[in-house]
Each structure stands twice: as C-alpha cells, then as structure tokens.
N, C-alpha and C positions, 0 to 999 in steps of 0.2 A: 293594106291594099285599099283603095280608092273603091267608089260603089262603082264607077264607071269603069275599072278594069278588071272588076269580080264579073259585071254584066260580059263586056267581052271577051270574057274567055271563057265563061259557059255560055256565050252564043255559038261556039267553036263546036260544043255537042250534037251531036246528031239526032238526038230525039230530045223532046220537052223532059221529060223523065230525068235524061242524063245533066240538061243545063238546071235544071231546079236543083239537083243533089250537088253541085258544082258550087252553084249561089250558097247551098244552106252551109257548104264545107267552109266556105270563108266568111262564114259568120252573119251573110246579108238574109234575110226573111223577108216576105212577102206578103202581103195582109192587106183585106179589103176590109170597108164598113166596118159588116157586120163582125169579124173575124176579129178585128181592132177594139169594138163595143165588149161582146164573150171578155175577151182579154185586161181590158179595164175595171168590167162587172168583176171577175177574180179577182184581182189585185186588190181593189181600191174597195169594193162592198164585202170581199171574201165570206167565208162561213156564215161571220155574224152579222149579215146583210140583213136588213129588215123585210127584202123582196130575193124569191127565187131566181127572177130572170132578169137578165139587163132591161134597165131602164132607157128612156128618154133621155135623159142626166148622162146616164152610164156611153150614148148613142154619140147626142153633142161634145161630149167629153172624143169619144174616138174620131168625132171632125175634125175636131181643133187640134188635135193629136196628128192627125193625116194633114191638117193643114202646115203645122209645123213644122213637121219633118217635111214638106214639101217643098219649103223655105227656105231649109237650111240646105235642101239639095241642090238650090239654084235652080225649083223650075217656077216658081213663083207662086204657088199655089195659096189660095186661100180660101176659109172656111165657107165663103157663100159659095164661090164653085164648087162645093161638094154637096151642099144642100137639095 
C-alpha cells in the first residue's frame, strides 16, 4: 500500500488515536527531529557509544534522514528546510 493510501484511509478514523493505530498497522510511522535523532543515537552509537545521549552528529544525521525520506516521497524536502 502506497503512503498516500495508508494516509487516507486512516484519515477515515474518527479520532487521532484510531488514524495513528491505522497508519502504524500498515507499517507507516511517524517521527519528528528529535524522535529520528533518539533513533539514530540507538542504532548507529548503540551501547558502545562513547556518549550517553544523542549527539549533534547523531541530530544532523536524523535531517538528512527526514530530508531523504522527504524526497523520495515527492514533497521535495531538503536538509536546510529542516534546519
């Protein structure tokens, strides 16, 4: 299923609640910044990170990430507009 027919058919939901659990059933997630940054920090520094928290690094990395993916969804997005 396309992200644009995951979106409308949990726009179909009657509360935010029901179109989120709609979205997450068919596999699409939702993630700002910082949410993107956390997620990268895990992945990519994991346990044997040499810093507890996401970095700057760990920050720009989840732009270029959200810009990305922005790109590839056809809205044109790029890393200075999220700066």
């Amino acid at each position: 299923m396309t992200m644009q027919k995951a979106l409308d058919q949990a726009m179909r939901h009657e509360t935010s609640d029901a179109a989120m659990n709609s979205l997450i059933q068919q596999g699409v997630w939702m993630a700002d910044e910082d949410t993107m940054t956390a997620a990268i920090h895990n992945v990519y520094c994991g346990i044997m990170a040499d810093h507890e928290h996401p970095d700057e690094k760990d920050r720009e990395q989840a732009r270029q990430m959200i810009a990305a993916i922005g790109q590839h969804m056809g809205s044109g997005a790029s890393a200075a507009a999220t700066e």
